[in-house]
C-alpha positions as CSV (number, residue, x, y, z in Angstrom):
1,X,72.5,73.6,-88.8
2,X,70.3,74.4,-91.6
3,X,67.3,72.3,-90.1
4,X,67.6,74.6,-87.0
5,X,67.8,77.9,-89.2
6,X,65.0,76.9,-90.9
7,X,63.0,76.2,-88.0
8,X,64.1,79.3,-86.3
9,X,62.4,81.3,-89.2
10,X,59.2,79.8,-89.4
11,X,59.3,80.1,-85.4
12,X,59.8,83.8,-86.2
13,X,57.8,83.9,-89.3
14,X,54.9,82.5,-87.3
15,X,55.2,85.1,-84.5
16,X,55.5,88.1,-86.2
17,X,52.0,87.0,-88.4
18,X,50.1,86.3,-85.0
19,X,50.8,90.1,-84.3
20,X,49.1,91.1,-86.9
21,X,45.8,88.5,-86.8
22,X,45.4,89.4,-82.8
23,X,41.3,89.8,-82.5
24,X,39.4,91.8,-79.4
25,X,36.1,91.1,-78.3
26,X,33.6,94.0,-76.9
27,X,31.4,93.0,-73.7
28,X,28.2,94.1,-74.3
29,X,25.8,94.6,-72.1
30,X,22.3,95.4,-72.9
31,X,19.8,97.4,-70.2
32,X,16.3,98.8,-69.7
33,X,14.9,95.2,-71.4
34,X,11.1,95.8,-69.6
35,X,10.1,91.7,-70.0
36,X,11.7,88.6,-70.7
37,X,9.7,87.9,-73.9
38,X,11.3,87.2,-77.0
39,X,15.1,87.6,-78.4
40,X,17.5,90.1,-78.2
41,X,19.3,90.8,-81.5
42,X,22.5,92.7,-81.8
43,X,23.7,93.6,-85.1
44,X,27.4,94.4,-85.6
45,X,28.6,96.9,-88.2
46,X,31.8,97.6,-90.0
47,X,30.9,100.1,-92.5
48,X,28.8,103.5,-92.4
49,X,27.3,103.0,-95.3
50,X,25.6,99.7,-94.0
51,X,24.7,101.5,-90.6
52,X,22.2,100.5,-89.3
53,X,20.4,98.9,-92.6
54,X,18.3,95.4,-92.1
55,X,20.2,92.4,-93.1
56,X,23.1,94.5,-93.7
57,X,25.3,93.5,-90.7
58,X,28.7,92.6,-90.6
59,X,27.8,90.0,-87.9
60,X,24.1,89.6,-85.9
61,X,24.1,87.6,-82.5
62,X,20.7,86.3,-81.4
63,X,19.7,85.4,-78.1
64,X,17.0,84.7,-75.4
65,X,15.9,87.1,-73.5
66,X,16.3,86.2,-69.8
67,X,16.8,89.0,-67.9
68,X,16.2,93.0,-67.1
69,X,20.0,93.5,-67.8
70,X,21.4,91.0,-70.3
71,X,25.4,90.5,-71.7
72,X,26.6,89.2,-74.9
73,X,30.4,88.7,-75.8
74,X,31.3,89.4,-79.7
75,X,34.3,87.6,-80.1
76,X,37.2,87.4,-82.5
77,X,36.8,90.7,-84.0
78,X,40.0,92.2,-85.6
79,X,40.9,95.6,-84.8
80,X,39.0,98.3,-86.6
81,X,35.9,100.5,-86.5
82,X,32.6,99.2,-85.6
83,X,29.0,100.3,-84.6
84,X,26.0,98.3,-82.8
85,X,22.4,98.5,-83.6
86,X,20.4,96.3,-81.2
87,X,16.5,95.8,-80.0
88,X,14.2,93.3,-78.3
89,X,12.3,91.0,-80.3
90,X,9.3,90.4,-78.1
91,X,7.3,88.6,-80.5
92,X,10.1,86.5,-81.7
93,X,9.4,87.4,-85.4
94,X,13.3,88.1,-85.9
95,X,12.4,91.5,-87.1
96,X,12.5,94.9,-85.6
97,X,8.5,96.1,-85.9
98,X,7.6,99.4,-86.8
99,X,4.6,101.8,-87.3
100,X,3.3,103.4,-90.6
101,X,5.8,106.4,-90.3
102,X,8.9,103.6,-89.6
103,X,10.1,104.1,-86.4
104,X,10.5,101.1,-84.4
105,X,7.6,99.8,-82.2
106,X,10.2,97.5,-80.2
107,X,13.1,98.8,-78.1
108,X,16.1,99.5,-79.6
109,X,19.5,101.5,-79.0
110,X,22.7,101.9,-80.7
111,X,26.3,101.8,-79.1
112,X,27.4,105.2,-77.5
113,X,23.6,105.4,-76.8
114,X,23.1,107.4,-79.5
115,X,19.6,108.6,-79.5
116,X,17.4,108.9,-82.8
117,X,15.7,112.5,-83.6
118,X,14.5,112.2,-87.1
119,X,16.4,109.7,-88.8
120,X,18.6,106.7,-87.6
121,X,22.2,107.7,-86.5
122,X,25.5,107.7,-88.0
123,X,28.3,105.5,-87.9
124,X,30.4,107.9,-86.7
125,X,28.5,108.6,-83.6
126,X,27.8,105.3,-82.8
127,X,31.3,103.7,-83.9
128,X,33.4,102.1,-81.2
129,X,37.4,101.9,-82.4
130,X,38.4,98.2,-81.4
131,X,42.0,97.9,-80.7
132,X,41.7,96.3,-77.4
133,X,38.8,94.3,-75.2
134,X,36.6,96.5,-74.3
135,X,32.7,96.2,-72.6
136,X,30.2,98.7,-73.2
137,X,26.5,99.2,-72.5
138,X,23.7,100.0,-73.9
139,X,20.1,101.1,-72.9
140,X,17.2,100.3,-75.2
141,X,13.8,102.1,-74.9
């Protein structure tokens, strides 16, 4: 009887910590990409204070550019508060180019397609709130 018990509670024990490490992944689909040169990189973030900042990314997917309209599946994310900052690569230099001033000579858009006036956007604007799949889009120019 006390091999069953004892069974029973990892059983349970098991259970009741898979509740809690359930992970979502958010479709994305990228739009507006005007050639199939290069990579498209999408760089995940999970803190304003690192949005949108160069090698500063929770997670960064990179992938061949193949088409006008393009999706990506980030996977196995836990629930929580994220933001996406992504642009196309043409020259495959696995940076995002800019001119003397800074802004970005490639095309690039943020989740929520937030749009840029002076400076890049915040987290807060951009942030998606993961507690379910979800599938957004976004259009880079």
């Amino acid at each position: 009887m006390s091999k069953q018990f004892s069974l029973l509670v990892l059983l349970l024990l098991y259970s009741f910590g898979s509740l809690f490490s359930q992970t979502y992944s958010i479709d994305v689909t990228i739009k507006n990409i005007k050639s199939i040169d290069g990579y498209i990189q999408i760089g995940l973030y999970n803190s304003p204070e690192e949005f949108p900042k160069v090698d500063r990314e929770f997670k960064r997917y990179y992938f061949k550019t193949t088409a006008s309209t393009m999706k990506y599946t980030l996977k196995n994310l836990a629930k929580g508060n994220y933001a996406i900052a992504t642009y196309h690569d043409k020259n495959s230099d696995k940076k995002c180019n800019r001119n003397l001033v800074g802004y970005p000579t490639e095309d690039f858009g943020f989740s929520n397609n937030v749009k840029i006036f002076i400076s890049a956007p915040k987290f807060e604007d951009a942030k998606i709130e993961l507690n379910q799949n979800q599938s957004i889009s976004i259009s880079i120019d």
